[in-house]
VOPAGU-2260 file (C-alpha; in pm, 1 decimal, decimal comma):
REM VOPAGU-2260
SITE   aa  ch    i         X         Y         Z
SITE  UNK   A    0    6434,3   -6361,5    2992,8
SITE  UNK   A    1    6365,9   -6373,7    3390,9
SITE  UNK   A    2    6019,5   -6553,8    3260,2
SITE  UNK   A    3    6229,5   -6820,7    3070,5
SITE  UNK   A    4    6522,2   -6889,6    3273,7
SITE  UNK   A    5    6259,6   -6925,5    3540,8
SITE  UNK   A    6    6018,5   -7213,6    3327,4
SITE  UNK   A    7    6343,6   -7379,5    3196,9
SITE  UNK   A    8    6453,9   -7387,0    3563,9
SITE  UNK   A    9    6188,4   -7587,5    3693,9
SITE  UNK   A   10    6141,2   -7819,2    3379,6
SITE  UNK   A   11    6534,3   -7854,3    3413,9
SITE  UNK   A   12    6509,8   -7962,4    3820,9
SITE  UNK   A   13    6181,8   -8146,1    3758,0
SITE  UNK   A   14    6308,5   -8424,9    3508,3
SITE  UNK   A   15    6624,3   -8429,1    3689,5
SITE  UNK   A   16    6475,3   -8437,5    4045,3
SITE  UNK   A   17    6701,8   -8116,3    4139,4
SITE  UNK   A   18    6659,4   -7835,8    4367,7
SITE  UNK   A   19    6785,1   -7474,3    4325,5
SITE  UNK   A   20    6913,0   -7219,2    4063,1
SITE  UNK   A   21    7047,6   -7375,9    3736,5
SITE  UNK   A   22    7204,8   -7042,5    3601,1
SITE  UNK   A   23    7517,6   -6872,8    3765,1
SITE  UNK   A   24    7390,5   -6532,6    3723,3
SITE  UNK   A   25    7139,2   -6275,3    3610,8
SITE  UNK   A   26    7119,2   -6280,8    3251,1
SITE  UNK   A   27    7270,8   -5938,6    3076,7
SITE  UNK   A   28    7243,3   -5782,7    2747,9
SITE  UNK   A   29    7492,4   -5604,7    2608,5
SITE  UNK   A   30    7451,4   -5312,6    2352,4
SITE  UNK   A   31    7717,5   -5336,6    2024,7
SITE  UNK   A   32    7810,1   -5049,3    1921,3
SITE  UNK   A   33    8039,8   -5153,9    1618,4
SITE  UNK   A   34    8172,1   -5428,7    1402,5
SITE  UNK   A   35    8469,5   -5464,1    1602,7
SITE  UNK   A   36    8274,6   -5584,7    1958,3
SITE  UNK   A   37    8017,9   -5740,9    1740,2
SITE  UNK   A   38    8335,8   -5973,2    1642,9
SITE  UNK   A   39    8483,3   -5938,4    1991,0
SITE  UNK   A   40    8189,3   -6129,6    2132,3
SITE  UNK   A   41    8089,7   -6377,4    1817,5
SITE  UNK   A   42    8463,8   -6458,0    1855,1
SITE  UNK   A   43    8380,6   -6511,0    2281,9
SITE  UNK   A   44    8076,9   -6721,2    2187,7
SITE  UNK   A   45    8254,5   -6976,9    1985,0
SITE  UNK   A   46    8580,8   -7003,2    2169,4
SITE  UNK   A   47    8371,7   -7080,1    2491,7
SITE  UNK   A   48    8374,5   -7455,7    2499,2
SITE  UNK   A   49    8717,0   -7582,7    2542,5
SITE  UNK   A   50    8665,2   -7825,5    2239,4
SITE  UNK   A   51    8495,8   -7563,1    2002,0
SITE  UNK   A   52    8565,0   -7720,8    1687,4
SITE  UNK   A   53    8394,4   -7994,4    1741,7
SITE  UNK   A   54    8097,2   -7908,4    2015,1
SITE  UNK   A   55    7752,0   -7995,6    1897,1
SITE  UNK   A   56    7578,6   -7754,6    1967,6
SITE  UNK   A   57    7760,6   -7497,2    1841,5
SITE  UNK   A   58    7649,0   -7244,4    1569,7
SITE  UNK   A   59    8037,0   -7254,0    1415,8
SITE  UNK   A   60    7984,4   -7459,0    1138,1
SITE  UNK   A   61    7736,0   -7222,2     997,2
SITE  UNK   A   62    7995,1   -6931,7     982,7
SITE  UNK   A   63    8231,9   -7159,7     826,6
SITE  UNK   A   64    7963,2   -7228,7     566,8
SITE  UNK   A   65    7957,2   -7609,8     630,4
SITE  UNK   A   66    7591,6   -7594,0     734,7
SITE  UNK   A   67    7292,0   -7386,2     691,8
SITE  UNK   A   68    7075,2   -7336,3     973,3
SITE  UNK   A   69    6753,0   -7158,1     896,1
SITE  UNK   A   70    6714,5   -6948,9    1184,9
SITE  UNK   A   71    7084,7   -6859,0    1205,5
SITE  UNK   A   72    7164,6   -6542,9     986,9
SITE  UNK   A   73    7551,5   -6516,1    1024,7
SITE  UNK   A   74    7638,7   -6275,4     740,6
SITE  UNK   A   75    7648,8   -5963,8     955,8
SITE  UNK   A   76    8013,7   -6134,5    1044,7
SITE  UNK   A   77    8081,8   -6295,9     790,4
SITE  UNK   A   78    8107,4   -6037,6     572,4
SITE  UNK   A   79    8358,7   -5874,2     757,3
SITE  UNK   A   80    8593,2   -6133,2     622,7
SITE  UNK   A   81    8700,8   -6242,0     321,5
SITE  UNK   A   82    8570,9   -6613,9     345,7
SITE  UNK   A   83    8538,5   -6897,9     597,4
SITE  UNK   A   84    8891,4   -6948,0     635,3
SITE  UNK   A   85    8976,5   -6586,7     773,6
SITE  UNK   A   86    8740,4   -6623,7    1025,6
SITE  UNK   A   87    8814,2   -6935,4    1125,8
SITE  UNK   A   88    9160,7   -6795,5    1140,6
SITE  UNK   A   89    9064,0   -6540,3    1363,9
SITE  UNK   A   90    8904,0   -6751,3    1611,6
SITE  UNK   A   91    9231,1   -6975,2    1597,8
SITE  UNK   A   92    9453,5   -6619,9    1687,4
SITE  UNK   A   93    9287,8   -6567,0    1985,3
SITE  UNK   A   94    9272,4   -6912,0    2093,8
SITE  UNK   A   95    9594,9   -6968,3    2303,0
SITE  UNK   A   96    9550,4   -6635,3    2412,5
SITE  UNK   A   97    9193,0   -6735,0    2596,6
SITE  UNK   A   98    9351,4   -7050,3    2737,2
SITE  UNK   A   99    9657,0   -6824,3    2916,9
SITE  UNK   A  100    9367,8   -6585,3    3051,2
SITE  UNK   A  101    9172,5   -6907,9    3151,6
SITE  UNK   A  102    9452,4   -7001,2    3359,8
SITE  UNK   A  103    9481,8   -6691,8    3520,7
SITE  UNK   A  104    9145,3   -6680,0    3593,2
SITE  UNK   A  105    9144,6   -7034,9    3732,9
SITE  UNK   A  106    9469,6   -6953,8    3948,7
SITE  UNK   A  107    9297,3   -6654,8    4121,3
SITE  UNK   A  108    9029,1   -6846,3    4201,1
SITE  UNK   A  109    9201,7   -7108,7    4397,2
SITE  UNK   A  110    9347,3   -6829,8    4639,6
């Protein structure tokens, strides 16, 4: 990953006549243990942008079944539910819940 953050890097600063790191921090793998992180962090990955639903680039649409992607394999999580509308659903219960920890998180920073 160090090998790839590093090319993208100085493509990245190159065609944007930049200077310096492009990534916050080191990049970290995680090991899932069970279905219930494995949903913890698909659940994380989606809800990052602030305008989820409709971001681009987004993988979301191919766990709500609207499109097929033929890299993207998402029915280790999708069969935990019982069709596209629970998990959309599920992303939706956590949502306001994200945006009060946001907050938080913003309000600590500024002190």
């Amino acid at each position: 990953m160090r090998s790839v953050n590093t090319s993208y890097a100085m493509y990245f600063n190159k065609k944007y006549k930049r200077v310096g790191p492009i990534f916050q921090g080191p990049y970290k793998a995680v090991d899932l243990r069970s279905d219930e992180h494995l949903l913890h962090i698909s659940r994380y990955i989606h809800l990052n942008p602030d305008n989820y639903k409709s971001w681009e680039p987004s993988s979301l649409n191919a766990y709500l079944g609207r499109q097929q992607l033929s890299w993207l394999h998402p029915e280790r999580i999708t069969k935990l539910f019982s069709g596209p509308r629970e998990y959309s659903d599920f992303l939706a219960d956590y949502e306001g819940y994200k945006k009060s920890l946001d907050e938080i998180r913003g309000d600590l920073a500024d002190h």
